[in-house]
N, C-alpha and C positions, 0 to 999 in steps of 0.2 A: 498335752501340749504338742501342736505342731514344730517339729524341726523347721528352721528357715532353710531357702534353698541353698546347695551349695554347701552347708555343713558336711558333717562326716559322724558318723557313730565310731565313736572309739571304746575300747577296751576298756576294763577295769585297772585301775592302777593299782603296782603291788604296794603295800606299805614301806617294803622294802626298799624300793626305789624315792619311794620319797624320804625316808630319814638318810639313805647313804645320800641324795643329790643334796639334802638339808645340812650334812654333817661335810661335805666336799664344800658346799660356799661358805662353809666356815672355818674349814681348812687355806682353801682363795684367800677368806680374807684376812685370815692372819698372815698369810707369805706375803699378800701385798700390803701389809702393813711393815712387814721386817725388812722389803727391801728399800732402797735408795732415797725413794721420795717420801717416805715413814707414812705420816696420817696427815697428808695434804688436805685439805678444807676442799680441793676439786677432784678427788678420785670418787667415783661413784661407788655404792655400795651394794654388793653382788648380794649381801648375805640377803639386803633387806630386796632386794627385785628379787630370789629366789623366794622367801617368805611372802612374798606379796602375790607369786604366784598360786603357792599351794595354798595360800590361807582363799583367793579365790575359786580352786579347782579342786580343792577337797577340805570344805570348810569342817568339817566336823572331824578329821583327823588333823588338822593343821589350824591351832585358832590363837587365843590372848594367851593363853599359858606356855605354847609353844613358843611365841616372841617374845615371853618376859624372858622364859631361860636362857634361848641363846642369846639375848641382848645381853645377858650377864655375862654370859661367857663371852661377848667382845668385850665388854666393859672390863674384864677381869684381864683378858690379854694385853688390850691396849695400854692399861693404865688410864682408862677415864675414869671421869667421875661418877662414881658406881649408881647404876640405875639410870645413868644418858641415854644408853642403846636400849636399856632395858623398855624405858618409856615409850622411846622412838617407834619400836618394833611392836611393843602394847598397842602403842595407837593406830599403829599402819595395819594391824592384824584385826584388830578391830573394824576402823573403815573397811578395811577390803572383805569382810565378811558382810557388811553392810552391805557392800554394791558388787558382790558377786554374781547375783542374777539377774542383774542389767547388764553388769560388762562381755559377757558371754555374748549376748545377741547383739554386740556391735562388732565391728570390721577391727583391723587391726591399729588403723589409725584413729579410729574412736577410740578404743581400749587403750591407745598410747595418747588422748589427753586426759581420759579420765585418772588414770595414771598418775600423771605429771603431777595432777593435784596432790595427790597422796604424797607424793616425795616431798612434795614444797610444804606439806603438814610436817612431816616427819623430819627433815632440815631445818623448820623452824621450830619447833619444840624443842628439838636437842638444841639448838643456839639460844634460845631464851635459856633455857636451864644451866648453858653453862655462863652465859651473861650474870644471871641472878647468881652463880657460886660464885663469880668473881675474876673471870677470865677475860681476857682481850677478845673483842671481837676480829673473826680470820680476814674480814675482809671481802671485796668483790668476789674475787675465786670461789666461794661456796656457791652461787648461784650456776655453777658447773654443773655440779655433783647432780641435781635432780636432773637434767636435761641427759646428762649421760645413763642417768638410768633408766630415767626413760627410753632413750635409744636401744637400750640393751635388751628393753622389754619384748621387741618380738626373736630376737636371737635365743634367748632365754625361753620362751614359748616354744618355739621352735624344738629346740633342743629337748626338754621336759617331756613334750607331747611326742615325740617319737617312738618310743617304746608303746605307746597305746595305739599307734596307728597301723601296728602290726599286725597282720594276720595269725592268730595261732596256728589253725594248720591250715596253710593256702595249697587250692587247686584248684584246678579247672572248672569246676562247677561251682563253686563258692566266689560271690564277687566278694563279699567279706574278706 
């Protein structure tokens, strides 16, 4: 397969880097659930835009089993109801393994609608499921939540994809 123009060949990712960036947005998102504004129905959720990355950029190190566990361990932080995030992040991990290798060959604003969709599955699964236990619906404000993660989705990219676009040994002769 031809690379399209304007790509870049990146490095190999260490695994390392991806469980500490996977275990750091789960770090994120328990602070941002302990401070001030708790578990507002419009903060977006890092843990699931960082999974949604790796589950498309290294599907076979990052897939469903990796988003059922950590979705437990928000579900165990938060105090949800156990197996909410779990599902959430099953399903997003899923999908995104599904259209990993279409979303790759689009720009970044294709890749931030294809996106959107995923969020708006994974925000309404967890609201069905907590409707059907028997919870008040949050209201307008959740329809936040996907739009900001999507927003977050090329800073997030960005940020991930930096350590691959390194040169291991740069010099003068090597455009690499």
């Amino acid at each position: 397969m031809i690379m399209p123009r304007g790509k870049e060949l990146l490095l190999p990712v260490r695994p390392v880097f991806i469980w500490s960036s996977l275990i750091a947005a789960l770090a994120l998102a328990m602070v941002q659930n302990m401070v001030l504004w708790g578990n507002a129905a419009w903060l977006p959720d890092v843990m699931a835009v960082v999974l949604v990355f790796w589950a498309v950029h290294q599907p076979l190190r990052v897939g469903i089993g990796t988003g059922f566990v950590l979705g437990l361990l928000v579900d165990v932080h938060q105090g949800a109801l156990l197996g909410q995030h779990a599902l959430a992040y099953t399903a997003l991990c899923f999908l995104a393994v599904g259209i990993h290798r279409r979303l790759l060959w689009f720009n970044m604003f294709g890749q931030m609608a294809q996106v959107l969709g995923l969020f708006v599955v994974a925000h309404l699964l967890a609201l069905l499921l907590r409707l059907t236990a028997g919870d008040a619906p949050p209201g307008w404000s959740m329809l936040v939540a996907p739009l900001l993660e999507t927003l977050l989705w090329p800073v997030v990219s960005v940020l991930l994809l930096l350590p691959q676009r390194q040169a291991p040994d740069p010099d003068a002769t090597r455009p690499l």
